[in-house]
C-alpha positions in Angstrom: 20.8 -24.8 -1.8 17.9 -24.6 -3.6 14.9 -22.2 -2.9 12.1 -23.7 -0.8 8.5 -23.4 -2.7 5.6 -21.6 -0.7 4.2 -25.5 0.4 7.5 -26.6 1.7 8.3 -23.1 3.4 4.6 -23.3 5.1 5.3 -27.2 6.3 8.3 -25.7 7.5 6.5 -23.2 9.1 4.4 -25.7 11.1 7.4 -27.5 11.6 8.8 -24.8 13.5 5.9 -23.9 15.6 5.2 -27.6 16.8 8.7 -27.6 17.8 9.2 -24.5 19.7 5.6 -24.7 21.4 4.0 -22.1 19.7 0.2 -21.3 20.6 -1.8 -21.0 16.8 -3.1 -17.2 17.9 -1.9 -14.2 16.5 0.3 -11.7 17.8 -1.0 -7.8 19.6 -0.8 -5.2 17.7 -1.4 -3.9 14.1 -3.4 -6.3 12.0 -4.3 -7.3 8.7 -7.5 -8.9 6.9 -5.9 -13.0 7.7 -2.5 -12.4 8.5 -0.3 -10.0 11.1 2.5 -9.7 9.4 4.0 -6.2 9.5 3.6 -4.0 11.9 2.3 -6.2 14.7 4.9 -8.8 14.1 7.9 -8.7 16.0 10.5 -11.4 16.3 10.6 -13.7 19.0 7.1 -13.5 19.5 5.2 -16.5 20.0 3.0 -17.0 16.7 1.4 -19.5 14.3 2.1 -19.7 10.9 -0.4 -17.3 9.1 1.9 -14.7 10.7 4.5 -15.2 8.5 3.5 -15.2 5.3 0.5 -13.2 4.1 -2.4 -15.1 2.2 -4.3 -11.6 1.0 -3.5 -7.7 0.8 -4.0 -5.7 3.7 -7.3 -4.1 4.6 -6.1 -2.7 7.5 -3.4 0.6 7.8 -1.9 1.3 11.2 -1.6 3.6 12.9 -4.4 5.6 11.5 -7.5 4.2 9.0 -6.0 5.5 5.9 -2.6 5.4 3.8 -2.5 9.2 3.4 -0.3 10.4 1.1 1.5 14.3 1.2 -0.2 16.8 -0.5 1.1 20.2 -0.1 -1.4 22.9 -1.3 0.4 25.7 -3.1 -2.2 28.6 -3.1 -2.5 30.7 -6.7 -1.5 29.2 -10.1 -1.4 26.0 -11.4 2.0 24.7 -10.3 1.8 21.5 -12.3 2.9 19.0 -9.6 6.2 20.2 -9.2 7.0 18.7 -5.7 5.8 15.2 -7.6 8.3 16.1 -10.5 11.2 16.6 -8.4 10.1 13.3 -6.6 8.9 10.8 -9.2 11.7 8.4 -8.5 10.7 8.0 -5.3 7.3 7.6 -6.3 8.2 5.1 -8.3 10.1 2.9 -5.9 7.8 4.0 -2.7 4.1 5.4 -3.9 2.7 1.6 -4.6 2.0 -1.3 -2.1 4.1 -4.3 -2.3 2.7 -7.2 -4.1 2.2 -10.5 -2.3 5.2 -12.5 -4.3 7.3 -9.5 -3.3 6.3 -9.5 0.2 6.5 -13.1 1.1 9.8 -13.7 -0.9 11.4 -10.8 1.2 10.0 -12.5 4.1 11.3 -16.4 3.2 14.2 -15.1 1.7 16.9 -16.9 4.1 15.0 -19.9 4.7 16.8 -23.1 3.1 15.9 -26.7 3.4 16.9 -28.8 6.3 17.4 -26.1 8.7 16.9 -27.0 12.3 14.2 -24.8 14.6 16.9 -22.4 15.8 18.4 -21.9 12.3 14.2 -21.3 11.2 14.2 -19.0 13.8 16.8 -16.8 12.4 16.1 -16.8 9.3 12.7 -15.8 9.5 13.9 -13.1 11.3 15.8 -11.9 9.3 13.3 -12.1 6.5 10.9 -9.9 8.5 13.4 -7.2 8.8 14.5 -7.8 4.8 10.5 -7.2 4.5 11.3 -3.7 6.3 14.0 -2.8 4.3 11.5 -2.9 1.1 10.5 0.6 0.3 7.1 -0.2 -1.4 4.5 0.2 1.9 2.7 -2.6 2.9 0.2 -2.0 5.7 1.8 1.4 7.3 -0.4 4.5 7.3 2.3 6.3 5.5 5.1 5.3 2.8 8.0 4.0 4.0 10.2 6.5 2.2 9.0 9.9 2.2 7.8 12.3 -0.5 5.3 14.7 -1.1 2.9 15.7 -4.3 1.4 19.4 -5.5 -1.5 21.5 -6.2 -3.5 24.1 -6.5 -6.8 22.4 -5.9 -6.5 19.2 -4.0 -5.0 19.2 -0.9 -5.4 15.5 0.6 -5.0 12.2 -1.4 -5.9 9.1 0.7 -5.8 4.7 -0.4 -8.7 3.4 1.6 -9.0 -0.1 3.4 -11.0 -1.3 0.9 -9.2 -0.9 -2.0 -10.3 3.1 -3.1 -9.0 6.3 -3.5 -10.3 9.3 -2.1 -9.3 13.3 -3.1 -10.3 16.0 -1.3 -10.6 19.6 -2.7 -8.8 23.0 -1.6 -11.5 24.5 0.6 -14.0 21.3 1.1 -13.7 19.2 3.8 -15.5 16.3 2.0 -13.3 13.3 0.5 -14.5 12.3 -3.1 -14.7 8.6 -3.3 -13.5 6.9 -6.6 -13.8 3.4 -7.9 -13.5 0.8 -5.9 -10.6 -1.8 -7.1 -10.1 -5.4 -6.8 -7.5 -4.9 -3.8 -5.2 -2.0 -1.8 -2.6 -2.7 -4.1 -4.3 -2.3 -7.2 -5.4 0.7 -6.1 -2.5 1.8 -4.5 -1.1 1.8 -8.2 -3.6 3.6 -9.6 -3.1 6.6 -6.3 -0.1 6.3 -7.6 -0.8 7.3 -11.4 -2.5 10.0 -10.0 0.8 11.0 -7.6 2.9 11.3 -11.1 0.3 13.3 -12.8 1.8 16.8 -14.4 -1.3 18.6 -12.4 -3.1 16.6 -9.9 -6.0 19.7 -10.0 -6.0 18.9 -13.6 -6.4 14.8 -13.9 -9.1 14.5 -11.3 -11.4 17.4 -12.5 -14.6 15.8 -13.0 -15.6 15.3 -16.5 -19.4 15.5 -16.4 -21.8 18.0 -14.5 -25.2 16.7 -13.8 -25.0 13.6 -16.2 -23.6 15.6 -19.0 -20.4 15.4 -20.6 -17.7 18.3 -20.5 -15.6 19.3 -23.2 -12.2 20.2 -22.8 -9.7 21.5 -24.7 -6.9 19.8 -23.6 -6.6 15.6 -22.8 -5.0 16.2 -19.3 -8.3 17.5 -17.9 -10.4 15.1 -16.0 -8.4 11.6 -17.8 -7.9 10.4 -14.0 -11.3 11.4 -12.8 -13.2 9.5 -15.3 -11.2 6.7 -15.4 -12.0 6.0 -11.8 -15.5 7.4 -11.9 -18.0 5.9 -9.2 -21.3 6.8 -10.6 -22.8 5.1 -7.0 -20.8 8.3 -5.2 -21.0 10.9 -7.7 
């Protein structure tokens, strides 16, 4: 049969909640900016249909504020990311956010035309769990598959709920605030850049000191940093 487009699937949707009973509120739990799917979704629960498919990106992680990524701090000499070497496949697959055509077609994957509200039911459920099974994050606190990053200097690398990355230094307990990008998963790709770079220390070394440029030798020093610069939280 052929695939249901997202106005049919969301008809459906209604369909399927007229029929069963279902009260237009969202589920407890976990939320996100619009919709609760993820985390606070679980199936059977009563539940309209903005819980099925999301409309935006997450501005909410659960369980904790932040998507925190691992950063283990290797005291001494540069050691040139080499826990994100030995992991950049994973990082690849699991250091980014889903997009939203990813993460609604996981989600409506078993759904087919002219299925009754039992049939809905099921497949819907099993799209949630097919959403699960993805390994790009979508609003968890931590990625779905574990890895960990390097350094020397920085020892916490955080995606914000408003679409930023923050860094913190060996040493500092402040968390540097970078640019501010048009969503979490934008951003998510570009914490993800940073993940995959040969020195972490290196890429986010800040390229000017009190308005004036520095000048490094080598191209790898501060390329991250000022490509994400904030000036407003410099």
């Amino acid at each position: 049969m052929a695939k249901m487009d997202k106005s049919e699937v969301a008809k459906a949707l209604f369909q399927l909640a007229l029929g069963m009973g279902m009260g237009m509120g969202s589920p407890g739990g976990a939320s996100i900016a619009l919709t609760n799917v993820g985390a606070g979704f679980k199936p059977g629960m009563p539940a309209g249909v903005d819980t099925f498919l999301a409309k935006n990106y997450p501005t909410e992680f659960s369980p904790t504020p932040f998507h925190t990524y691992n950063v283990i701090n290797i005291p001494g000499g540069a050691n040139y990311n080499q826990h994100g070497k030995a992991n950049s496949k994973v990082i690849d697959l699991a250091g980014r956010m889903q997009t939203l055509d990813e993460h609604n077609a996981a989600i409506q994957k078993y759904v087919r035309p002219g299925m009754n509200p039992k049939q809905m039911r099921e497949a819907l459920n099993r799209g949630l769990q097919e959403e699960k099974n993805l390994e790009a994050f979508w609003n968890e606190s931590e990625s779905r598959r574990p890895f960990s990053v390097s350094s020397s200097a920085v020892t916490g690398i955080r995606l914000t709920p408003d679409g930023r990355i923050e860094v913190q230094w060996k040493g500092k307990p402040t968390w540097y605030t970078f640019k501010q990008y048009p969503d979490t998963q934008a951003a998510s790709m570009a914490a993800q850049e940073l993940l995959q770079a040969d020195s972490i220390g290196r890429a986010v070394m800040p390229f000017q000191r009190n308005g004036k440029l520095l000048h490094f030798k080598s191209p790898d020093v501060g390329y991250w940093n000022h490509a994400n610069y904030d000036p407003a939280y410099a």
